[in-house]
N, C-alpha and C positions, 0 to 999 in steps of 0.2 A: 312606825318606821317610815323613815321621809328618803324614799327614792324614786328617782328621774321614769317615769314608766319610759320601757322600749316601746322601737314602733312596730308597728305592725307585722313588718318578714320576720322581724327578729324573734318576736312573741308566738310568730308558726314552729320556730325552727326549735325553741325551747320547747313547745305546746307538740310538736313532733317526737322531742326525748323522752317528753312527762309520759307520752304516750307508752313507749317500749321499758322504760320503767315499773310503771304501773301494768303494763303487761306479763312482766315477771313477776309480780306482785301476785295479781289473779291467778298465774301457773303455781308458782312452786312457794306463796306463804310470804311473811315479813321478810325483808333482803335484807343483810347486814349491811353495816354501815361501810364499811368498806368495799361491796360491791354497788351500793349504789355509789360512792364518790368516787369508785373506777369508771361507774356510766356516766359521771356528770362530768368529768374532766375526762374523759377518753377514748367515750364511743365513737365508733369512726363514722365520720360525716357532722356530726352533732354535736360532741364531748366541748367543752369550755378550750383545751388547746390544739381539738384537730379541726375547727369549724371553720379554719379563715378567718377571724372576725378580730378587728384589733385591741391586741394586749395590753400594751405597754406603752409609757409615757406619758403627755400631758393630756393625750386624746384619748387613751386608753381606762385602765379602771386601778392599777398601781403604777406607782415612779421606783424600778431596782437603783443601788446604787453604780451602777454604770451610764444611768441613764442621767445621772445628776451632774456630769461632765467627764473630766479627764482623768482627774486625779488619782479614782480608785485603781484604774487599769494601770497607771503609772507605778503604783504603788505595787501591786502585782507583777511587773514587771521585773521589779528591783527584785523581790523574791525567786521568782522566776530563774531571770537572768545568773543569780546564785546558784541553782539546783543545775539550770543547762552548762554553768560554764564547770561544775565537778563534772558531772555525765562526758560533755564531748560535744562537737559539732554537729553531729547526727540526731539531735534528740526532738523528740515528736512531742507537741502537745496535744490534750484529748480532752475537749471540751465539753459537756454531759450536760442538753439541752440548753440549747446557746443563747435562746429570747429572743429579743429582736437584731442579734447581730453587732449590736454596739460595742461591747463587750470585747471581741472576737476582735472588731476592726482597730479599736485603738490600742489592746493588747499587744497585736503586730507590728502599731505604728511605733510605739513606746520600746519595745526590747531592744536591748542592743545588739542582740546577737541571736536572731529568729529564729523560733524551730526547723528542722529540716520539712516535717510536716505539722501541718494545723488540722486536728481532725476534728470535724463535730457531728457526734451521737445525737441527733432531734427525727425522729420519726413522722414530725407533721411538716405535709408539705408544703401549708401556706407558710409557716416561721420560716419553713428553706429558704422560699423565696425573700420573705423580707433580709432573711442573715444574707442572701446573697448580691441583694441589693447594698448593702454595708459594705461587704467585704469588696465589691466594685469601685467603692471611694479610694481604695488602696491602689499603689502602685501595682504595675501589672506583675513583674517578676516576686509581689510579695503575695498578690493574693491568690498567683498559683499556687499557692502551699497550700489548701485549704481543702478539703476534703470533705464529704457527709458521708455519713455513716447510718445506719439502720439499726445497728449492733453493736455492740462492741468487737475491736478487733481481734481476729482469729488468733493473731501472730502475736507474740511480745512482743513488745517494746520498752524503753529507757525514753525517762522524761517526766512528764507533770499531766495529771488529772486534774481534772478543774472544774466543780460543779457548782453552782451561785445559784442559791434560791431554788434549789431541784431535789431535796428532801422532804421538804415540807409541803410539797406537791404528792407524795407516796400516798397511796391510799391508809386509810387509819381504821381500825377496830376501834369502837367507845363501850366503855362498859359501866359498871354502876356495883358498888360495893352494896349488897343486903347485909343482914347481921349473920348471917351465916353462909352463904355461897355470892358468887359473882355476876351480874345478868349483863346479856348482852345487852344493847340497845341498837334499835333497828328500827326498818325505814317499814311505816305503812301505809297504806292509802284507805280512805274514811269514806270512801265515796264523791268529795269531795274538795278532800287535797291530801297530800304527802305529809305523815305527821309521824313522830316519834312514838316507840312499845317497847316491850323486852321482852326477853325470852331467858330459859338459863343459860349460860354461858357454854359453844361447844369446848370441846376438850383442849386444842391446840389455845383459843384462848383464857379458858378456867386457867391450866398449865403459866401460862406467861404472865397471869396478872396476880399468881400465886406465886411465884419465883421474886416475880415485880412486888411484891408486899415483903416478902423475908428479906430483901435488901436494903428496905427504908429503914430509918430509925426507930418511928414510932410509927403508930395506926391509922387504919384509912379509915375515917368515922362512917357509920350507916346513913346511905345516900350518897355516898362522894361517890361523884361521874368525870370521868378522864377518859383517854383515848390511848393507845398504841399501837405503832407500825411493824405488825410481825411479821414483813416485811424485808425490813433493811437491814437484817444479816445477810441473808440471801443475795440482797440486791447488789446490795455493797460487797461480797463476796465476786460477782458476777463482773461487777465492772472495773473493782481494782486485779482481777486475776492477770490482765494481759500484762501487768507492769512487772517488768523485772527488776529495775532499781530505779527511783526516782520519788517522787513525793504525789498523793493524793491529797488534794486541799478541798475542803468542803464549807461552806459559806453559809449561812440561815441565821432566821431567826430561834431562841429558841433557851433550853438552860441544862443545867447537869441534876441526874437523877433526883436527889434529893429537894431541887429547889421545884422544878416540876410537878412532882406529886406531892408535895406540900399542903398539908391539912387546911388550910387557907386557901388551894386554890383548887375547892371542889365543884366547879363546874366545867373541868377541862379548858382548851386553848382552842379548841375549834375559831374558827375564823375568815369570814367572805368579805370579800371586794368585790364593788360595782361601781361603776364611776366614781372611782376616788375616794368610794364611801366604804365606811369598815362598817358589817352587820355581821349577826351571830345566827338567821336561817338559815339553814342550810338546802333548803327548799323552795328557795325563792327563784324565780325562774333558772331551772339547771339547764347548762350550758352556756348561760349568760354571764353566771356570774360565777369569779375562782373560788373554791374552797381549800382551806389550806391547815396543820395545825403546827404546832412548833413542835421541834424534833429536841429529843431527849438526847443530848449530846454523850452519855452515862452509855446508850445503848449503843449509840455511833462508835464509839472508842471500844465497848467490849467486841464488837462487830470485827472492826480492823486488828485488833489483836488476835481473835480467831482466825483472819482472812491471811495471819502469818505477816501484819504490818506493827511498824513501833509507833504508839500515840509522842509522835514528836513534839506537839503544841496546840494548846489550848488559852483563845483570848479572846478576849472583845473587839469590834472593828474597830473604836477608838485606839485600844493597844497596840496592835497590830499596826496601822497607819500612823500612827505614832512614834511606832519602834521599829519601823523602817525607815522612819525619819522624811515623810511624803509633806511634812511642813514647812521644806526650804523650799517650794515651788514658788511658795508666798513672795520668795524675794525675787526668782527669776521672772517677775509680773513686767510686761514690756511698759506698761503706765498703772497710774491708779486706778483708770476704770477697770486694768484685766485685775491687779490686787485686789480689788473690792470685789469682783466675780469669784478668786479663787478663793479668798476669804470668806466666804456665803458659803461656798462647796465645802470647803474644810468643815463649816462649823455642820453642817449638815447629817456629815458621814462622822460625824464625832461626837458629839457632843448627847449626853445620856438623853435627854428630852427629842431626841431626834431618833437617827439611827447607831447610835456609837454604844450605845451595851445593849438595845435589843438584837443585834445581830453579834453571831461568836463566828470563829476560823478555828477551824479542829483541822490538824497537820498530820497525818498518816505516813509513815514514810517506809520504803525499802530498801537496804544497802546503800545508804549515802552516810558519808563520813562527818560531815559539815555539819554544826549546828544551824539551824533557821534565822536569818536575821530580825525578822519580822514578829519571830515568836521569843528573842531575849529579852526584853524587856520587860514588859509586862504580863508573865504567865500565869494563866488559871488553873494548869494541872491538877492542882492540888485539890479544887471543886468538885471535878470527876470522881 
């Protein structure tokens, strides 16, 4: 593996997580895997998105697609604009882990008719500051609408949830099919370093990856290793509860049940970024580097359907920007140098070899009368 070594503070501050890691380790046995990648991405002071340390962009370790210029937010917008102008004047958007604020600020700039409020759900205080730095670019009377949050809010509301890229950050259970029960797989330390074991599978997830096997087609061959978020019923229970009518949109990488655990793909979707670089340890300096794995869109939709939401639409990002029709920007180009820039972006957020079918939009909605613009076109329901 060919990565950039960090320097030296940064190698304390990881070499300080490895420490209270493997601390747990020595207390209480192998840590699953889902409680170590809650410490590598979460511990406070330390974790990969509470440490201060920069995320996002050219300088950071991934490019989201809001960061690839205007379009996507534009594009969002149009959708948006459709959900707020049924609802009403009043209606709040609630943003769920906002990144670097880009997102946030040209969302605002681009609606036609802004929400009453802009909330955003990010609990780390260094992201605060950088989204608030963003949201400073804005006019003054728009970025007072802006709000942070710690929680979801108490109160309902009417309007649009908006989560980009903030699923596949949930912590994940891995497990490993033997020929007769299920093992977990967990995190151990060797003395050392941090290295993969197993163990039998506890209950809650024997239970889930036993439900998870009666719904595939066929068989999970002996040795297939995958992951699951037991998780994001809960979670997603938790944070569409506050909406009373309106649409919950959720953005990732990722595929529908069947194609996910797909007998082909038995090494799971596990997945790190470090400077731009895609590797599959998950142990390689924690806290430095994301960990992340692709979300079972199968389980997102049975989630919102429990959570009392209708699975309104299911696409690819190419579809979806596609079938909101985000291609006539091409022409509103002020010359051929901004055409050739929006042209680069389009093909970016589009096209399969990029980000245009590894990323999907699953549309959860509440009481809204209106079909989705964004989701007529070209809909995957049927994959689910």
């Amino acid at each position: 593996m060919s990565l950039p070594a960090p320097p030296p503070e940064l190698l304390e501050l990881s070499g300080e997580l490895c420490n209270r890691i493997v601390n747990n380790i020595v207390t209480d046995g192998p840590m699953g895997f889902a409680d170590y990648m809650r410490m590598a991405l979460y511990e406070p002071g330390l974790g990969y998105y509470v440490n201060g340390l920069h995320k996002f962009g050219p300088s950071g370790d991934f490019v989201t697609a809001p960061e690839q210029g205007g379009l996507f937010a534009k594009a969002l917008a149009r959708q948006f604009d459709q959900v707020g102008s049924e609802i009403g004047a009043g209606w709040t958007l609630l943003e769920l882990g906002a990144g670097s604020g880009a997102l946030a600020r040209d969302l605002l700039a681009a609606l036609d008719h802004p929400p009453a409020r802009y909330l955003i759900l990010d609990t780390s205080a260094s992201l605060r500051q950088v989204q608030a730095e963003r949201i400073a670019e804005l006019p003054a009377w728009l970025g007072a609408r802006v709000e942070w949050l710690s929680q979801p809010p108490e109160a309902g509301f009417d309007g649009v949830i908006l989560a980009n890229e903030v699923i596949d950050a949930l912590p994940v259970s891995c497990f490993e099919v033997d020929q007769d029960k299920v093992l977990e797989r967990c995190v151990d330390f060797t003395g050392q370093r941090l290295t993969w074991t197993q163990r039998p599978a506890p209950p809650r997830l024997d239970q889930a990856v036993g439900e998870l096997r009666a719904q595939l087609p066929g068989c999970l061959p002996p040795g297939y290793q995958s992951e699951i978020c037991l998780d994001l019923p809960g979670w997603l229970r938790t944070v569409t509860e506050p909406l009373r009518r309106g649409l919950a949109l959720f953005i990732d990488y990722g595929y529908p049940r069947r194609e996910y655990y797909h007998p082909d793909r038995r090494a799971g979707t596990l997945v790190c970024h470090y400077r731009h670089r895609a590797h599959f340890d998950p142990f390689v300096w924690p806290g430095l580097t994301d960990i992340s794995a692709f979300v079972d869109f199968s389980l997102a939709a049975d989630a919102g359907f429990d959570s009392g939401l209708e699975v309104a639409g299911f696409t690819s990002q190419a579809g979806f920007l596609l079938g909101i029709g985000i291609h006539d920007q091409l022409q509103q180009a002020s010359d051929e140098r901004d055409r050739l820039g929006l042209s680069a972006e389009l093909k970016r957020l589009t096209l399969p070899g990029e980000m245009g079918e590894k990323f999907k939009l699953i549309a959860l909605t509440r009481g809204l009368e209106q079909a989705l613009n964004g989701f007529e076109g070209i809909s995957h329901l049927h994959r689910l």
